[in-house]
C-alpha positions in Angstrom: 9.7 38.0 31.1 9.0 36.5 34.6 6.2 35.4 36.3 5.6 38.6 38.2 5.7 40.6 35.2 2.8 39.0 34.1 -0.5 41.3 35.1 -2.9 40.1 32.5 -4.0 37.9 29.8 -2.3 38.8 27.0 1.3 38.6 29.6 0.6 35.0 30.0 -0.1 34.7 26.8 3.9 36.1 25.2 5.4 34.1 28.6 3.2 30.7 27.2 4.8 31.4 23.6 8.4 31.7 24.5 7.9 28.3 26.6 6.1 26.1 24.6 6.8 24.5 21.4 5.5 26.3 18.0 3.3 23.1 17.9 1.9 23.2 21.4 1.3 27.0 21.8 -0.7 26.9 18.7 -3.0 24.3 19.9 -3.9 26.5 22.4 -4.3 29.5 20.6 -5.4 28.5 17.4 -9.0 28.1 16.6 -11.1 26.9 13.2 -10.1 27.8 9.6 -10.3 31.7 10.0 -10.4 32.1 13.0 -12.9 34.6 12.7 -15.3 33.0 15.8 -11.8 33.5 18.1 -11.8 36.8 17.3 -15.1 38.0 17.8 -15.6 35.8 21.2 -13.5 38.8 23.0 -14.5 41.9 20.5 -18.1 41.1 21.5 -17.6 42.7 24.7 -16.5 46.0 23.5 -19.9 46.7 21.7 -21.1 47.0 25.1 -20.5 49.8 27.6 -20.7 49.2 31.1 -23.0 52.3 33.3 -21.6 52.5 36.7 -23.8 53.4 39.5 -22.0 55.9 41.9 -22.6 57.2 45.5 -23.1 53.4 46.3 -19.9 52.9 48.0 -19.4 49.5 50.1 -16.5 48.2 52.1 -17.0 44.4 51.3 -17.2 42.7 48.1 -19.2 39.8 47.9 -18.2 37.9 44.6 -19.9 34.2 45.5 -22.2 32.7 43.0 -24.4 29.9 43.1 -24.4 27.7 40.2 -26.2 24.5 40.0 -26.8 24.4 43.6 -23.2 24.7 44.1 -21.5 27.6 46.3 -18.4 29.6 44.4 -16.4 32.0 46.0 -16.0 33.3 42.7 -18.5 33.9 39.5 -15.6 32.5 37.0 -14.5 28.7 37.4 -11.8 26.9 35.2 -13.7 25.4 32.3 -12.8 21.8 31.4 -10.2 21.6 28.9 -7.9 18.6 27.0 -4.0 17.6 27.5 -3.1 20.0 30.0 0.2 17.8 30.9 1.5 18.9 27.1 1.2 22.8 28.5 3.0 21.3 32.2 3.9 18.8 33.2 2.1 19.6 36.9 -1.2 20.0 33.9 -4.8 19.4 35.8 -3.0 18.9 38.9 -2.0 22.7 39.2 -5.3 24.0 37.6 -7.3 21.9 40.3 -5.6 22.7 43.1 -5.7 26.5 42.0 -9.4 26.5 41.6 -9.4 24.7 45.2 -7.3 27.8 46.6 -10.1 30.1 45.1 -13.1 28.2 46.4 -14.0 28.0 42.4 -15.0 24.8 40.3 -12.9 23.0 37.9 -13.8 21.0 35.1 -12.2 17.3 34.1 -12.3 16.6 30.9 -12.8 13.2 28.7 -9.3 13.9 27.5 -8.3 14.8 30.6 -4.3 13.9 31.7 -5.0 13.2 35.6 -7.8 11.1 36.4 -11.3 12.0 37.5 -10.5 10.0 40.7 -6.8 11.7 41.9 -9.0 15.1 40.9 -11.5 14.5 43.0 -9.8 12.8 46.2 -7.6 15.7 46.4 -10.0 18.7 46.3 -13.1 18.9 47.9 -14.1 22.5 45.8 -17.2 21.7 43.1 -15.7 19.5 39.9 -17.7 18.7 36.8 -17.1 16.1 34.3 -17.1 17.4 30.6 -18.3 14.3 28.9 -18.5 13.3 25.5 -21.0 11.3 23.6 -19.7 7.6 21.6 -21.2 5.7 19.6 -20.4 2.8 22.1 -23.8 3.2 24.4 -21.6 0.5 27.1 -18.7 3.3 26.9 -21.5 5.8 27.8 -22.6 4.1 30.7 -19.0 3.1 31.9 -18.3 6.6 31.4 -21.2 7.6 33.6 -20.8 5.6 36.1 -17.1 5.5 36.9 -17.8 9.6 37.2 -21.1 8.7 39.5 -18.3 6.8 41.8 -16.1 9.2 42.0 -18.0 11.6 43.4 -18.3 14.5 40.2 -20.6 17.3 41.5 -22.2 17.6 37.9 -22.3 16.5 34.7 -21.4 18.7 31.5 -22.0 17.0 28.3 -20.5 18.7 25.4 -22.5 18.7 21.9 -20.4 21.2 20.0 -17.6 18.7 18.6 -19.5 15.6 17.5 -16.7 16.1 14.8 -13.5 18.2 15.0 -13.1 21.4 13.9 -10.7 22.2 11.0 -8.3 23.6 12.8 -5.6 24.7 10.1 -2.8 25.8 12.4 -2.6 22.2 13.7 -2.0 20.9 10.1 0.4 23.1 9.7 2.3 22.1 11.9 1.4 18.6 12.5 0.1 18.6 15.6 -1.7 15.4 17.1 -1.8 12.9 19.8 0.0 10.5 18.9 2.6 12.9 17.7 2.7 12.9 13.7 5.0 16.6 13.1 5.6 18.1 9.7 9.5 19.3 9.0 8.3 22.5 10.1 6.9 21.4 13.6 9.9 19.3 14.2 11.8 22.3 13.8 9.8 24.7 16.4 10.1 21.8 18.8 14.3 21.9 18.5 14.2 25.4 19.5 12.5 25.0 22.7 14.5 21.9 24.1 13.9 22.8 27.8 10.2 21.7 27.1 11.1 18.6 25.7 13.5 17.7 28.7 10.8 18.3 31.1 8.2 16.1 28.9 10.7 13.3 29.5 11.7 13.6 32.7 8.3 13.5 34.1 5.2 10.7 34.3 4.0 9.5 30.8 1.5 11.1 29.4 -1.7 9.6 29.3 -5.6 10.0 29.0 -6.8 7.8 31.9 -10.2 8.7 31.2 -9.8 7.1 28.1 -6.5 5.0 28.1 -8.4 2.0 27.4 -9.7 3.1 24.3 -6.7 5.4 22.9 -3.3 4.0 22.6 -0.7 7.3 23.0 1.9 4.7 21.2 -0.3 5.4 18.1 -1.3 1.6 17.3 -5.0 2.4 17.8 -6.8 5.6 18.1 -5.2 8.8 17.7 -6.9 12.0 18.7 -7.9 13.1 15.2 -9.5 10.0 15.0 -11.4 9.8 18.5 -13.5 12.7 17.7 -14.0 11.7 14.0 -14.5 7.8 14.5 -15.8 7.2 18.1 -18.1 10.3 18.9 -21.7 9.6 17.8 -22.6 12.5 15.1 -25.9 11.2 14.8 -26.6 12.5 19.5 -30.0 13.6 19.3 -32.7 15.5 22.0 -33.9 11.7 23.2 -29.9 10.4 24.0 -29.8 13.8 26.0 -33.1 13.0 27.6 -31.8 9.3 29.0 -28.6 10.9 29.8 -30.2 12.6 32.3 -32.4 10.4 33.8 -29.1 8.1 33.9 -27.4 10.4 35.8 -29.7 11.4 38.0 -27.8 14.4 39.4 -26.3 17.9 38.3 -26.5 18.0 34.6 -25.6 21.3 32.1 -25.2 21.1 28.2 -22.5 22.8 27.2 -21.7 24.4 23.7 -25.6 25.8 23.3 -26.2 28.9 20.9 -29.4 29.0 19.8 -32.2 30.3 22.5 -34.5 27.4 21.1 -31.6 24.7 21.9 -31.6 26.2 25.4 -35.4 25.8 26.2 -35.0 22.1 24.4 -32.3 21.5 27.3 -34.9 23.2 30.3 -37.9 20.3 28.7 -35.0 17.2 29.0 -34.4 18.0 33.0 -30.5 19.7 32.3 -29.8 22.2 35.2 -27.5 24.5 33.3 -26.9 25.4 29.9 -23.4 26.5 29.0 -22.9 29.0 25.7 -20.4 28.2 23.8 -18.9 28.1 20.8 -15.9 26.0 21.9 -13.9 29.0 21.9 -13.6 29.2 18.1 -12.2 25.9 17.7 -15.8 24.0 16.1 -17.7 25.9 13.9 -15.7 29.1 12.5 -18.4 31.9 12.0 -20.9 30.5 14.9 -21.9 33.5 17.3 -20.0 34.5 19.9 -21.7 33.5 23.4 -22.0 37.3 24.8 -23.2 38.1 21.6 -26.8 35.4 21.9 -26.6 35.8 25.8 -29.3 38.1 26.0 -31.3 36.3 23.9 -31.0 33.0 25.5 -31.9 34.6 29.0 -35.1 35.9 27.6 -36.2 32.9 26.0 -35.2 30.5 28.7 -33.6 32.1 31.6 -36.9 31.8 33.9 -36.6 28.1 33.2 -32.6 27.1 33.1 -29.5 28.5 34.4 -27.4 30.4 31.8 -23.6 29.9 31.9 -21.1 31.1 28.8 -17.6 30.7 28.4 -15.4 31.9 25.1 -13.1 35.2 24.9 -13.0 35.8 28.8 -10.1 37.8 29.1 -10.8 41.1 31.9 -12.5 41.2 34.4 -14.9 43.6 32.9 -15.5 41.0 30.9 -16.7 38.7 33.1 -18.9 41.7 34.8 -20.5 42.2 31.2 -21.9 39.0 31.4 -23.0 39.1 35.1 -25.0 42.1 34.5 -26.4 40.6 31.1 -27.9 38.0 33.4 -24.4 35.2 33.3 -24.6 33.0 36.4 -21.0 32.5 35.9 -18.2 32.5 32.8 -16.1 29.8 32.7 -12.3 30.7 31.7 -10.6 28.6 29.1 -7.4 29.7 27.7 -6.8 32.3 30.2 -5.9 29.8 32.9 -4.0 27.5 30.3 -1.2 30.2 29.2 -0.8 30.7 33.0 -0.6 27.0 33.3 2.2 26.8 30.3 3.6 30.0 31.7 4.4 28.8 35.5 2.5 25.7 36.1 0.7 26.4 39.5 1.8 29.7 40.7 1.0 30.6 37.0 -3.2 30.0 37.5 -3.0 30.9 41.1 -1.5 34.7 39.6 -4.1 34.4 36.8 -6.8 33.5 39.2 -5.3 36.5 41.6 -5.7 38.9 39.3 -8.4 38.3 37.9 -10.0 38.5 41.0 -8.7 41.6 41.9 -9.4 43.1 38.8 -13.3 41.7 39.4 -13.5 43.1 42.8 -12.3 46.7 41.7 -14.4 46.7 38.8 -17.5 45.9 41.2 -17.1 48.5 43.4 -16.2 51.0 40.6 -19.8 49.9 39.4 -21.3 50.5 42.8 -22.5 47.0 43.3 -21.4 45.3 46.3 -22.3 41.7 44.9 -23.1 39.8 42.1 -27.0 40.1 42.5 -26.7 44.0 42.3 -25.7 44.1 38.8 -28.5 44.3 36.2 -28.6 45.1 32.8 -29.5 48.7 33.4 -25.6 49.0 34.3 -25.5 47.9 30.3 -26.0 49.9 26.8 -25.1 49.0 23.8 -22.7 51.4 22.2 
């Protein structure tokens, strides 16, 4: 399979798994213990059918959004997401300058592979930080500032992983950072040596968000242990509330389920809440995002913006949750099989098509941009 015979997600998806090591692919696609969240993330959307409006018929499409106070040319942006130089070796430097091409935002993350800094010099598009919250309150602070310097359009603190899910495919196989691979995931990796030749051949890998706390030669803190020893389990309403009166800026909590949660964020100053259940990867069982998104906009939607991200895969999809009341999705693994798949002309064709398939589906609903969609052009089936 080649890259133009890729038209949707689930193409990325079978080009990903013949490129990447057993290990790797399975990072990305696995989720917690079941995997039953995973699953239901995506089926969520097809308990819902979409009611066109016809006889509405436009020339233009207008798919800008507004989120935060920040202008997207699109209503989906690439959510923040770890090690993206294991899937490429181009890793956040493709799936920036992809967003860029779009006019979309892109999220850094903590364990980001490419610096907040490079990121941000070389695209001017919205970026957010997804932060994490340590134990170490100076970390915090360094943390904070270092993104305040850098010039990160908003802040996206993530309150879903204070510990790490059990993800079982990973044992299985092995996978961590520092490497630490059974048999079997030694095995899957001698099958696909191409991968490892281009791992070699290209910059070291690294977490430069983190490097000084996390050595990738395995003497200190692996990954497993970050989120398990450094990240402060005990993160509570009144750390959120000094969070964002230390920022002082653009600030969304991200991994919120429970309506009540989301009026909690509105009464500590955040901006944006983001739904999410971490794509399946936390808490197996936890409601999928487009399941509680009505629910959330009723109880807090006058007050906060609503974001959700998890089991994106269509654009239908993504118009499900613009007419539920959405300001945006954010796309997740989507974006990193294309990334996997072909590196930058991979997201650009993910981001392409989606787009197309988003603008065809909004003038098949008779809307001509985001704001005319409603939930009236929803019923549950």
């Amino acid at each position: 399979m080649r890259l133009s015979q890729c038209h949707n997600f689930h193409d990325f998806r079978r080009l990903a798994r013949r490129r990447l090591p057993g290990p790797i692919f399975n990072y990305i696609d696995g989720a917690a213990e079941d995997e039953t969240a995973y699953r239901r993330n995506t089926a969520a959307f097809d308990e819902v059918d979409l009611l066109p409006h016809v006889l509405r018929g436009t020339e233009e499409i207008d798919l800008s959004a507004q989120v935060m106070g920040l202008k997207l040319d699109l209503p989906f942006f690439l959510a923040p997401t770890a090690l993206q130089r294991l899937f490429h070796h181009q890793g956040e430097r493709a799936a920036a300058a992809a967003a860029a091409k779009y006019g979309t935002m892109f999220g850094v993350s903590s364990l980001g592979t490419v610096s907040l800094e490079e990121v941000r010099a070389a695209h001017s598009t919205p970026q957010v930080y997804q932060f994490y919250f340590h134990r170490d309150r100076g970390l915090n602070r360094e943390m904070l500032a270092r993104a305040k310097e850098s010039g990160v359009d908003a802040m996206m603190l993530t309150v879903d992983s204070i510990t790490g899910g059990n993800r079982e495919r990973d044992k299985r196989t092995g996978f961590s950072i520092p490497f630490r691979l059974t048999l079997g995931g030694i095995a899957q990796f001698m099958l696909k040596p191409a991968w490892g030749i281009n791992y070699v051949t290209h910059q070291k890998f690294s977490l430069p968000q983190l490097d000084a706390h996390i050595d990738m030669g395995g003497s200190t803190t692996s990954i497993g242990r970050y989120f398990t020893e450094m990240l402060d389990p005990t993160m509570n309403w009144d750390d959120l509330a000094e969070m964002v009166e230390a920022w002082d800026g653009k600030f969304c909590l991200k991994g919120v389920i429970h309506p009540d949660d989301a009026a909690r964020a509105a009464d500590a100053g955040c901006d944006a809440v983001i739904l999410s259940n971490h794509g399946g990867r936390q808490l197996d069982g936890a409601r999928a995002p487009f399941d509680g998104l009505a629910e959330v906009l009723d109880t807090a939607g006058d007050r906060i913006e609503v974001i959700m991200d998890s089991g994106i895969q269509r654009g239908t999809h993504i118009v499900k949750a613009l007419a539920m009341g959405a300001k945006a999705v954010g796309i997740g693994r989507a974006y990193l099989f294309a990334l996997a798949a072909a590196g930058q002309p991979g997201v650009e064709r993910m981001l392409g098509l989606l787009k197309e398939e988003l603008t065809r589906d909004m003038r098949l609903m008779g809307a001509a941009r985001v704001a005319d969609l409603g939930r009236d052009n929803l019923r549950l089936r």
